[in-house]
C-alpha positions as a Markdown table, in Angstrom:
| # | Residue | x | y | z |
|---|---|---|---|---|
| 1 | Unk | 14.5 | -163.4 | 103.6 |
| 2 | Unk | 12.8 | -164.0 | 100.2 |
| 3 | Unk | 9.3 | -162.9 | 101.9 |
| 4 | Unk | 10.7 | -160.2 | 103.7 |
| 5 | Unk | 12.3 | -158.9 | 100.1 |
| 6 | Unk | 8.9 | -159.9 | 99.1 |
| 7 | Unk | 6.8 | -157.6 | 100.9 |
| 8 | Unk | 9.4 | -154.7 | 100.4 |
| 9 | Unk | 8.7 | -154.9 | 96.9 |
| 10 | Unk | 5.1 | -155.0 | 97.2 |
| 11 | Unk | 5.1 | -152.3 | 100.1 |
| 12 | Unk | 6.9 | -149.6 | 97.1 |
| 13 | Unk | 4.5 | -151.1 | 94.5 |
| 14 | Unk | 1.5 | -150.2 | 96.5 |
| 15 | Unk | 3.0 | -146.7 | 97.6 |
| 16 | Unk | 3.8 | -146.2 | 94.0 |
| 17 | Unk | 0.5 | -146.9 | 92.5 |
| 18 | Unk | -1.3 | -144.7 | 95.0 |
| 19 | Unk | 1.1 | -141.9 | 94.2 |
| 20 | Unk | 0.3 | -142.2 | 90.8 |
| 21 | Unk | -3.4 | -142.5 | 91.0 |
| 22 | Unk | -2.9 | -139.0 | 93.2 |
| 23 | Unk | -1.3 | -137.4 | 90.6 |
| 24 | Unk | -4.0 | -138.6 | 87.8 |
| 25 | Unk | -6.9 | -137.6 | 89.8 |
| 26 | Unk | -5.6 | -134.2 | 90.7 |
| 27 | Unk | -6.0 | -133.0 | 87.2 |
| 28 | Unk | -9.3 | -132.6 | 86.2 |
| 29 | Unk | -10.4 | -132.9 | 83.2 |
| 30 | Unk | -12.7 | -130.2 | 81.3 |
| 31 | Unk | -14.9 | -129.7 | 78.6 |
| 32 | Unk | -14.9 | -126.3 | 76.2 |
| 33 | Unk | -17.8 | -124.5 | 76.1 |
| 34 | Unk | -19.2 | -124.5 | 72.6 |
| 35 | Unk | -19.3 | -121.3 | 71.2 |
| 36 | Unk | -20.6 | -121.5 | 67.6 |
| 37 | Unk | -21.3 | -124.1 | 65.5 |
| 38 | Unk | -22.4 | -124.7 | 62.2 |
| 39 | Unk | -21.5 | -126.4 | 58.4 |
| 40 | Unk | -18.6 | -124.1 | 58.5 |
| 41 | Unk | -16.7 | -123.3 | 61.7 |
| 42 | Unk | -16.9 | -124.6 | 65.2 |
| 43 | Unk | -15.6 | -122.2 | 68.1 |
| 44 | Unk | -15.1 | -123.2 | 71.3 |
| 45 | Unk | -13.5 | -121.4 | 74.4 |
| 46 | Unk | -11.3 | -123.5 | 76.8 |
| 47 | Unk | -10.9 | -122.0 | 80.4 |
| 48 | Unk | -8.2 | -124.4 | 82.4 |
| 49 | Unk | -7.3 | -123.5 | 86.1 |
| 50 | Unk | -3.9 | -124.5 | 86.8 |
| 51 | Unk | -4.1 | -128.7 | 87.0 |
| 52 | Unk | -7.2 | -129.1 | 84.6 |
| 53 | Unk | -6.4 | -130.7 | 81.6 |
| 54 | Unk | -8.4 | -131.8 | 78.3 |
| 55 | Unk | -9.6 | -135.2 | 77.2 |
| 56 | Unk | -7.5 | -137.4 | 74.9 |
| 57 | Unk | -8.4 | -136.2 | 71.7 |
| 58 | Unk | -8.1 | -136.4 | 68.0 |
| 59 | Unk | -7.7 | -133.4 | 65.2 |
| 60 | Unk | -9.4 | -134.3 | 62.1 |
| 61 | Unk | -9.9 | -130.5 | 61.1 |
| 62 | Unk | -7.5 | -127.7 | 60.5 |
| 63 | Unk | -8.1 | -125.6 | 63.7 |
| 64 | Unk | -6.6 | -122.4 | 65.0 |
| 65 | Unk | -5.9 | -121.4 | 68.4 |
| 66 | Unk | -5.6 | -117.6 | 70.0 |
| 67 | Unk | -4.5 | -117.5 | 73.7 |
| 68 | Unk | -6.3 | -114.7 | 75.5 |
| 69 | Unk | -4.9 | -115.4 | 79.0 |
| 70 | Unk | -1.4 | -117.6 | 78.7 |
| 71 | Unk | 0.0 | -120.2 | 81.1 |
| 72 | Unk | 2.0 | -123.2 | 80.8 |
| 73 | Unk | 0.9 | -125.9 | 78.4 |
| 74 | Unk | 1.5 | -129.5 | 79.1 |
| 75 | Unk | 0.7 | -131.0 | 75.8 |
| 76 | Unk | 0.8 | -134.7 | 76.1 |
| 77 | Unk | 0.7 | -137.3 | 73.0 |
| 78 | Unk | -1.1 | -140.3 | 72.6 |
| 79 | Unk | 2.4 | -142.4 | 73.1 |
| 80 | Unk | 2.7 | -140.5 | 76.3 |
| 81 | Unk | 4.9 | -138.2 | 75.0 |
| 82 | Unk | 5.1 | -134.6 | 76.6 |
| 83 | Unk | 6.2 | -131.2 | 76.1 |
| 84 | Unk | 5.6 | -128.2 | 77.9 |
| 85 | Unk | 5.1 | -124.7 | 76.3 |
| 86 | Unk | 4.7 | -120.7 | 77.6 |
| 87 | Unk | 1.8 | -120.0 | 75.8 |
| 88 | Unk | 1.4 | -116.0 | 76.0 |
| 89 | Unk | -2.0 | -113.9 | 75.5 |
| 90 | Unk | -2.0 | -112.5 | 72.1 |
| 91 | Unk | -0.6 | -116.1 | 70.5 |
| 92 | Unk | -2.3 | -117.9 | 67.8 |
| 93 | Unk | -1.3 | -120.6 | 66.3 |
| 94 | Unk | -2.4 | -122.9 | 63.3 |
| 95 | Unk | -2.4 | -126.5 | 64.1 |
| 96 | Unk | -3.6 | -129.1 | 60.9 |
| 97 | Unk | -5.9 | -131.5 | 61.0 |
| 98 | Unk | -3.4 | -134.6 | 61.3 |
| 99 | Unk | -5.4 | -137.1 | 63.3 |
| 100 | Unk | -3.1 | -136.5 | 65.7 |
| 101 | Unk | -4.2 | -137.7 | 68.9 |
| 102 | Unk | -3.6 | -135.8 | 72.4 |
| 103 | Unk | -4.7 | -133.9 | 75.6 |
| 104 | Unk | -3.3 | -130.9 | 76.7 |
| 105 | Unk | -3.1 | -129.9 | 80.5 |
| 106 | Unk | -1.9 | -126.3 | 82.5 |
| 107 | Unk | 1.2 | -126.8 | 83.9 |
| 108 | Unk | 1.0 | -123.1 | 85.2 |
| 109 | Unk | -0.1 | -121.3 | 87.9 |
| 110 | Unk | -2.4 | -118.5 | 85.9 |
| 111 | Unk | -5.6 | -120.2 | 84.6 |
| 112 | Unk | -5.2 | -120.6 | 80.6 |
| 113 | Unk | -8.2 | -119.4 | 78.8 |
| 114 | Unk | -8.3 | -119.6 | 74.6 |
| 115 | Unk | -10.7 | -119.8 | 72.1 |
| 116 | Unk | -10.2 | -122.7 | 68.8 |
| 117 | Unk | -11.9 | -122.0 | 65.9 |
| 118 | Unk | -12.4 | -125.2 | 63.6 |
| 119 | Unk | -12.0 | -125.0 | 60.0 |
| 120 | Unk | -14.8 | -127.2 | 58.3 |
């Protein structure tokens, strides 16, 4: 009985792992295309289909963010912490330079474009 509970419990183990390495490889993760860069500013534009997602990532600068084609946000902190956010073209937000540490996925189904424009 104890190896038969045995290999019950490692059956779901191994059927829960692979889900979860499923679900981490379908998002893909993507880099913003540099825009502008110099002493002063650096502007990127970030163009996520629906299940591509950032890197983890730290804020050291003030940035701010303008949403020209919206979508659901996943925003996920470094704790593993997430929320999830409409974010609607036209928005712009202000975000300081914390050191907070993140990634930030679309949870949507329209492709998320924006552009973040670094304060140096």
């Amino acid at each position: 009985m104890k190896r038969f509970l045995a290999g019950v419990i490692m059956g779901l183990s191994v059927s829960a792992l692979t889900l979860l390495a499923q679900h981490l490889a379908s998002e893909k993760v993507v880099q913003p295309e540099l825009r502008v860069e110099n002493q002063k500013v650096k502007v990127a534009r970030w163009v996520l289909k629906p299940g591509e997602g950032t890197p983890l990532h730290t804020h050291t600068l003030d940035h701010i963010s303008v949403v020209i084609h919206g979508s659901t946000l996943r925003d996920v902190a470094a704790d593993g912490a997430a929320k999830e956010n409409v974010q609607k073209a036209g928005d712009a937000v202000f975000v300081p330079g914390t050191g907070r540490t993140h990634s930030f996925a679309n949870a949507g189904r329209e492709t998320l474009e924006s552009i973040s424009i670094e304060l140096k």
